[in-house]
N, C-alpha and C positions, 0 to 999 in steps of 0.2 A: 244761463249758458251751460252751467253744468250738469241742469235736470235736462236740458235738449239734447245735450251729446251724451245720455245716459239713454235716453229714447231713442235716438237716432238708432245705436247698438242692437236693440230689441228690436227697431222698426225694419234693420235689414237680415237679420236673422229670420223672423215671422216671413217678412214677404222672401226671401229666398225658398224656403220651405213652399208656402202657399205656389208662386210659379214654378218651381219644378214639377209637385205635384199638377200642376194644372194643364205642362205643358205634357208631361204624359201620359195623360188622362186623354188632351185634343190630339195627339198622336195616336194611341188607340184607336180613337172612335172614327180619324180620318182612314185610318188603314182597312177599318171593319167599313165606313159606307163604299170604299174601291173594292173590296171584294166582295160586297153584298151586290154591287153596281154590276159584276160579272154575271153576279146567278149564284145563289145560295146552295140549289140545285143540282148544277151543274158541276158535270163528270168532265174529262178534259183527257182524253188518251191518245196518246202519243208514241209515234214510233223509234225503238232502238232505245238510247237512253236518254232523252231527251228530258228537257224538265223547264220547271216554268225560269229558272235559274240557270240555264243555258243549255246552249245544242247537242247533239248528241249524232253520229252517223248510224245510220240503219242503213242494212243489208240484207238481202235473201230476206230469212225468214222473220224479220223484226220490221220489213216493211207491210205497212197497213194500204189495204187495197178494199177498193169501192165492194168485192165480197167480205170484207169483215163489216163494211157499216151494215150491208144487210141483213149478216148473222145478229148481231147486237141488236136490230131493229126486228125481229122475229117476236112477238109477243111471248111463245112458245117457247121460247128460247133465253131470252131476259123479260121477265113479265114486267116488273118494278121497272121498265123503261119507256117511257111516252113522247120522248123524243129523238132522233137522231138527223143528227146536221154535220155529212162527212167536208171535208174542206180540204179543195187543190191550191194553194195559194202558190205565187210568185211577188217577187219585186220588178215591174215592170214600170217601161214610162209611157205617158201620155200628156195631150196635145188637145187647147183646145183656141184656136187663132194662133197670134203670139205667145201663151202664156202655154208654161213646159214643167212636168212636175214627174218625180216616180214616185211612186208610190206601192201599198200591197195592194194587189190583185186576186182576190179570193172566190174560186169557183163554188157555188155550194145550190141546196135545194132549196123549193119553196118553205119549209120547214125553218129555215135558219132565223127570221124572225123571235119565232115563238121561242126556239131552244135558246137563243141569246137573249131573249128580253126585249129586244128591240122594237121599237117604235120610228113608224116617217112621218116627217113634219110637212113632207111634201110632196105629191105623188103617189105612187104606189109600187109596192113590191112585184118580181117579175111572175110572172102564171105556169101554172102547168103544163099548159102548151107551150110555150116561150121555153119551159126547157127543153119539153120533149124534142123541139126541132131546132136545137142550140140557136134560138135567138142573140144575134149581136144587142141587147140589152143589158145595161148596168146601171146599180143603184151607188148613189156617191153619199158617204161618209161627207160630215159639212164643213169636214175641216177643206177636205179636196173641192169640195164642190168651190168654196170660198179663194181656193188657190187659184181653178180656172175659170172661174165664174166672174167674180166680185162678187158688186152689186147685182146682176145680171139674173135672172131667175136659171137654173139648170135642167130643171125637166122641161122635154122636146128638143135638148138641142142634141146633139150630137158631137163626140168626142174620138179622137182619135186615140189606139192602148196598140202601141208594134204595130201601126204602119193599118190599122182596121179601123173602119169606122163602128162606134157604137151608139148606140140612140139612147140618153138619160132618161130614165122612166121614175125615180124617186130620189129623194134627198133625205138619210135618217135622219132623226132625231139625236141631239147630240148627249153623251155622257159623260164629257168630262174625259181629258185624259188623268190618266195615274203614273204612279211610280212603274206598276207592270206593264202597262201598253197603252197603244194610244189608241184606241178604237172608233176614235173619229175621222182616224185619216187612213182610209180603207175605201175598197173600189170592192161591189157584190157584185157579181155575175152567175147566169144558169152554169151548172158544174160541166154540162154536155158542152156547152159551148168555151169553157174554160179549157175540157181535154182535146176536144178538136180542132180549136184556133188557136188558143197562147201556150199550149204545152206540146213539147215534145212526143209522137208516135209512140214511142220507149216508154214515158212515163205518163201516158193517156190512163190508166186506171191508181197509180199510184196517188197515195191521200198523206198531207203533213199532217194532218188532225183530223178527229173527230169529236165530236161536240153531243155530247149524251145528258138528258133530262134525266130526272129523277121522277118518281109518282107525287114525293115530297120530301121535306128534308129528312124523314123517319125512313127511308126507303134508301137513301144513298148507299148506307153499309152495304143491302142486300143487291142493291142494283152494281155497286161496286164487283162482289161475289160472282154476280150472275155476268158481266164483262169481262173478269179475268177466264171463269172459266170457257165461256163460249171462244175466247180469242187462243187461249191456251190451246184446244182444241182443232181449231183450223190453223192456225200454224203448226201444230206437231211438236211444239216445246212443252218443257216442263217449265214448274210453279217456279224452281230454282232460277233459270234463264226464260222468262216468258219470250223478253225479245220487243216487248211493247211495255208503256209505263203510264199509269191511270193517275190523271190526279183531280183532285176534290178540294174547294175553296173553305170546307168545313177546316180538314186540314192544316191549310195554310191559315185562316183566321187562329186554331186554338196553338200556332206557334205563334205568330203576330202577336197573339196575347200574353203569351206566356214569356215573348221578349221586350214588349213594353213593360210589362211588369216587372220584371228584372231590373232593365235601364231605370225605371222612374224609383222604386226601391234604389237602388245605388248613388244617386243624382239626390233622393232624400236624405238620406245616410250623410253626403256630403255638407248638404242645406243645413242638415241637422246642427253639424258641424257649427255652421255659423252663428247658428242661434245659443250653443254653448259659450264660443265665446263672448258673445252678445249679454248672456248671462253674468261669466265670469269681471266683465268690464261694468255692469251693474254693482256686482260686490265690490269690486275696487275704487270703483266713485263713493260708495255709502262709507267704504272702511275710508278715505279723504276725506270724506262732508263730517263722518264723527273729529278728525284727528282736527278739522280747521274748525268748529263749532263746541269745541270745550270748554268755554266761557260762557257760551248759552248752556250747555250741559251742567254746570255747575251751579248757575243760575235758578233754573231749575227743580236742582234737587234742594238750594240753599229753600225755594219757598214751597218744597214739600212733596219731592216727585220722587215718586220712587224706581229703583231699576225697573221694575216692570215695564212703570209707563215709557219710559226713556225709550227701552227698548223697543217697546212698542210704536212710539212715534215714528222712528227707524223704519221698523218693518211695516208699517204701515206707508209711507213714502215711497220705498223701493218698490211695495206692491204699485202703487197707482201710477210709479213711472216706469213700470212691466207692462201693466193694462195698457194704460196709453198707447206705448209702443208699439204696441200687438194691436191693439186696434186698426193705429195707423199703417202699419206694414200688409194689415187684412186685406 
């Protein structure tokens, strides 16, 4: 009983250690595949001061307008850019029978696929023409689809978003929501048919986001560079007040990392903690198993043991009921 509560001690020392570190290890790695899941790639610019961390109001010249997606989108102008995916979204609701949901509503181009990564499981994305002449066409996120669907397949039916009919033409492929966003419960529409049907006259060219590629991950720095200044430029602001705010998932993963590492460091430190005491209760069983065992100790030396071995026997015991424990706690 008292070599098993001598292990016990080391068995919950070791395993506090072992699952702290393990669990910040799968915290890392879950944080890095959600923002790899966004696009490694991928630029995120934003108007006023907006941030992936909350809203921000834009004004006059910090509001982003369908001419900066196309400045950004100039080869000439940001080379290191191969894609741009400008986005009108809203929170609007729709209808499809009985069943009523809102959801986001995001106006964007054929392009937005590719710039988000995205894939459809079913269907197809909407066409160049279908924007050019603001087709009532949308593509449903499966979380929405599954809201007004079910079972029910959703492409060719038709959907009701503010009182308009629109005709389902794909269903993406799902990603998983995360801690930042839920990107399955989301409604794609052509951007042309976004500013002349569910938005406001007033804000027909106004953009919440835009969505910019990289050439590759070695190219963000410079594709970053070449976005500040092109936007810097057509607003009329300086580098101090640009008015608009760029962000990059490179970014956000190397603080992600840098504050796993932190917490799971600290949360060791603590574990650590237990496994000293763990230790400490080791020594104090061995210094009791000598203090009850001094008739065998004497025993011993009567037919020719020497302190050595004595001691030895000792530390050799404490060793295998360390091992043990750490085994067992592994």
């Amino acid at each position: 009983m008292r070599s098993m509560l001598t292990m016990l001690g080391i068995l919950i020392g070791i395993a506090a250690v072992m699952l702290t570190v393990g669990l910040g290890e799968g915290a890392r790695r879950q944080i890095t595949e959600e923002i790899n899941n966004l696009g490694s790639n991928l630029l995120i610019v934003m108007p006023g001061g907006s941030s992936v961390f909350g809203g921000g109001s834009a004004t006059g010249a910090s509001m982003l307008t369908l001419d900066d997606a196309g400045v950004i989108a100039d080869p000439a102008v940001a080379p290191d850019v191969v894609g741009v995916a400008p986005i009108m979204s809203n929170r609007l609701t729709l209808s499809y029978g009985t069943a009523r949901t809102t959801t986001s509503v995001s106006g964007s181009t054929v392009e937005w696929p590719t710039v988000r990564a995205r894939t459809l499981v079913d269907g197809r994305f909407f066409s160049d023409a279908e924007q050019a002449s603001a087709a009532q066409v949308a593509v449903l996120g499966p979380v929405t689809a599954s809201e007004l669907f079910d079972d029910t397949p959703a492409v060719g039916q038709d959907i009701t978003i503010e009182g308009q009919s629109f005709l389902v033409v794909g269903v993406l492929d799902s990603v998983g929501a995360s801690s930042l966003s839920n990107d399955d419960d989301t409604i794609i529409v052509p951007l042309t048919t976004m500013a002349q049907r569910l938005t406001a006259p007033a804000s027909a060219r106004m953009l919440s986001t835009i969505y910019v590629t990289a050439r590759d991950d070695a190219s963000i720095s410079s594709a970053h560079q070449q976005i500040t200044r092109a936007l810097t430029v057509n607003h009329a602001t300086t580098a101090a007040e640009p008015g608009f705010s760029i962000m990059t998932f490179q970014a956000l993963l190397t603080a992600a990392d840098t504050m796993t590492a932190v917490l799971t460091t600290l949360l060791s430190g603590l574990a650590g903690i237990s496994l000293v005491v763990g230790g400490i209760g080791v020594m104090n069983i061995m210094l009791v198993s000598v203090t009850e065992r001094v008739r065998e100790i004497g025993l011993r030396k009567a037919l020719g043991a020497t302190p050595a071995l004595i001691r030895r026997q000792f530390l050799v015991e404490a060793g295998i009921l360390g091992l043990l424990g750490g085994a067992m706690g592994v």
